[in-house]
C-alpha positions as CSV (number, residue, x, y, z in Angstrom):
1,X,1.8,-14.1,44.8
2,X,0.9,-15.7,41.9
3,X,2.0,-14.8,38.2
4,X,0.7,-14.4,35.1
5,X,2.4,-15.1,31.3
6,X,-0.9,-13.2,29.8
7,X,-3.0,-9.9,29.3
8,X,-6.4,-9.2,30.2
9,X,-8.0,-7.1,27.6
10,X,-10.5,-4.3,28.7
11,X,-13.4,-6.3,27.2
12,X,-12.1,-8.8,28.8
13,X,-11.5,-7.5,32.6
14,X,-15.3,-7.2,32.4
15,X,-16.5,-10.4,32.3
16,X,-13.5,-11.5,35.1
17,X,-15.1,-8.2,37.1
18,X,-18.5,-10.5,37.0
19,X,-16.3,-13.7,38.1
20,X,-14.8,-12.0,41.0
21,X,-17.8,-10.7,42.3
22,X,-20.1,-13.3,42.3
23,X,-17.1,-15.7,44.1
24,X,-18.8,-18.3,42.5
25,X,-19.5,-20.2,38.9
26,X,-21.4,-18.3,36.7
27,X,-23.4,-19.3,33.9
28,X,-23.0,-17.8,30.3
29,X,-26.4,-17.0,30.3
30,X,-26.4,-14.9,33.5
31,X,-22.4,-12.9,32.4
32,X,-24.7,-12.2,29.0
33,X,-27.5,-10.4,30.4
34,X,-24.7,-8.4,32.6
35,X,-22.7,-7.8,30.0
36,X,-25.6,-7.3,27.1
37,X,-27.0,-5.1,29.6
38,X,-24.6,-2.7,30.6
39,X,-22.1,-2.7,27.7
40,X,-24.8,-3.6,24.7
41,X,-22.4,-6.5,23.8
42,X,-23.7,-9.7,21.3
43,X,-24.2,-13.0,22.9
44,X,-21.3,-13.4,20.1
45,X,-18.9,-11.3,21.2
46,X,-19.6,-12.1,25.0
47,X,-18.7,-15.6,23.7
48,X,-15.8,-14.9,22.2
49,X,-14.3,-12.5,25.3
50,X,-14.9,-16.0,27.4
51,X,-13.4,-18.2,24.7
52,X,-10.6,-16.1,25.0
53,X,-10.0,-16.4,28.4
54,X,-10.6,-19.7,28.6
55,X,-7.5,-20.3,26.3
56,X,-5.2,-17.8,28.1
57,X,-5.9,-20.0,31.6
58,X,-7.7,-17.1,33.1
59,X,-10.6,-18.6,33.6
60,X,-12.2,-22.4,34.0
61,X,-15.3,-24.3,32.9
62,X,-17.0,-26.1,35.3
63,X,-19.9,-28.4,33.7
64,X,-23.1,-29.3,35.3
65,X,-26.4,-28.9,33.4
66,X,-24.6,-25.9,32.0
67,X,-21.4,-24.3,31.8
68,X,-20.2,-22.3,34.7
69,X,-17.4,-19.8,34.5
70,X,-14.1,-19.6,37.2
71,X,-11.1,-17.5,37.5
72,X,-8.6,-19.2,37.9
73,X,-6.0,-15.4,39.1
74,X,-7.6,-13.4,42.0
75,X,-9.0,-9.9,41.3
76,X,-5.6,-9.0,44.5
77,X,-3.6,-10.7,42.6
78,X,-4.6,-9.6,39.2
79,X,-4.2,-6.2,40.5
80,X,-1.0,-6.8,41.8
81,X,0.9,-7.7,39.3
82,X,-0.3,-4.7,36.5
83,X,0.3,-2.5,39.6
84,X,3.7,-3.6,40.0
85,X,3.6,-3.6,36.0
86,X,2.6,0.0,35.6
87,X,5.6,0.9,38.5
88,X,8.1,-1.0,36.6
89,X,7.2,0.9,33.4
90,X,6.6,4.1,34.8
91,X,8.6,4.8,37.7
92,X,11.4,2.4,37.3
93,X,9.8,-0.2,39.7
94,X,10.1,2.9,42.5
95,X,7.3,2.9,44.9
96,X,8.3,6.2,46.2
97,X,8.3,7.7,42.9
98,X,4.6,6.8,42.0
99,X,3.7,7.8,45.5
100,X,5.7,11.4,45.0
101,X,4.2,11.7,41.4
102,X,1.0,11.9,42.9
103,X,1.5,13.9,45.5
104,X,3.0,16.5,43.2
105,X,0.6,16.2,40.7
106,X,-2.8,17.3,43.1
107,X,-4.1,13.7,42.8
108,X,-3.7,13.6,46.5
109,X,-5.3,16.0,49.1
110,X,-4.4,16.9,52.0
111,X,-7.2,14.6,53.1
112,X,-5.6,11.7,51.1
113,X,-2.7,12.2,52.7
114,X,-3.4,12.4,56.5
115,X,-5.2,9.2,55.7
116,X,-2.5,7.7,54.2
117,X,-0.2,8.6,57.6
118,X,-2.8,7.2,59.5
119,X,-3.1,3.7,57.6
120,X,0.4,3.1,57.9
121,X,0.7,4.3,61.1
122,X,-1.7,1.6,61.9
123,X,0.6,-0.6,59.6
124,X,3.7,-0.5,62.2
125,X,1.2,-0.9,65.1
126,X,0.5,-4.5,64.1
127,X,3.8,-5.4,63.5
């Protein structure tokens, strides 16, 4: 798994959302009409979100004609590590815990749950 020394900002998480969709480089021009589009963010401040993750290492340039845009973390591995973040903060880094917290909570049905039994069942199947 890989690691990461920095934070993603909200703002930011949306323009890597674009990157690790498209599995591919992405122009500015094209992550400014998303993001201008469906946030009503300035070619400005859809600049700047890049800039910034450009200097945390999150992302890379690649230069043809244009710029193109690259993660350079996963969206899995991304998610990882603020998952295992959250459980560390949370729940003492307890799996368990988190799970049982939302059992208890209702944020589980019963649906939830028999599908869970059923995914890890298939789990220790392929083992």
């Amino acid at each position: 798994m890989c690691t990461i020394s920095f934070k993603i900002s909200d703002a930011e998480l949306e323009v890597m959302r674009i990157l690790w969709r498209e599995k591919q480089a992405v122009s500015f021009s094209d992550i400014r009409t998303e993001l201008s589009n469906k946030m009503g963010w300035e070619k400005s401040t859809i600049a700047t979100l890049i800039r910034r993750l450009q200097k945390k290492g999150a992302i890379s340039i690649q230069d043809k004609e244009m710029h193109y845009y690259m993660p350079n973390i996963t969206k899995e591995d991304y998610t990882m590590i603020k998952k295992k973040s959250l459980i560390d903060k949370l729940y003492g880094g307890s799996t368990k815990n988190f799970v049982a917290a939302l059992c208890q909570n209702g944020e589980l049905t019963e649906a939830d749950i028999d599908e869970l039994k059923m995914y890890f069942r298939m789990g220790d199947e392929n083992k």
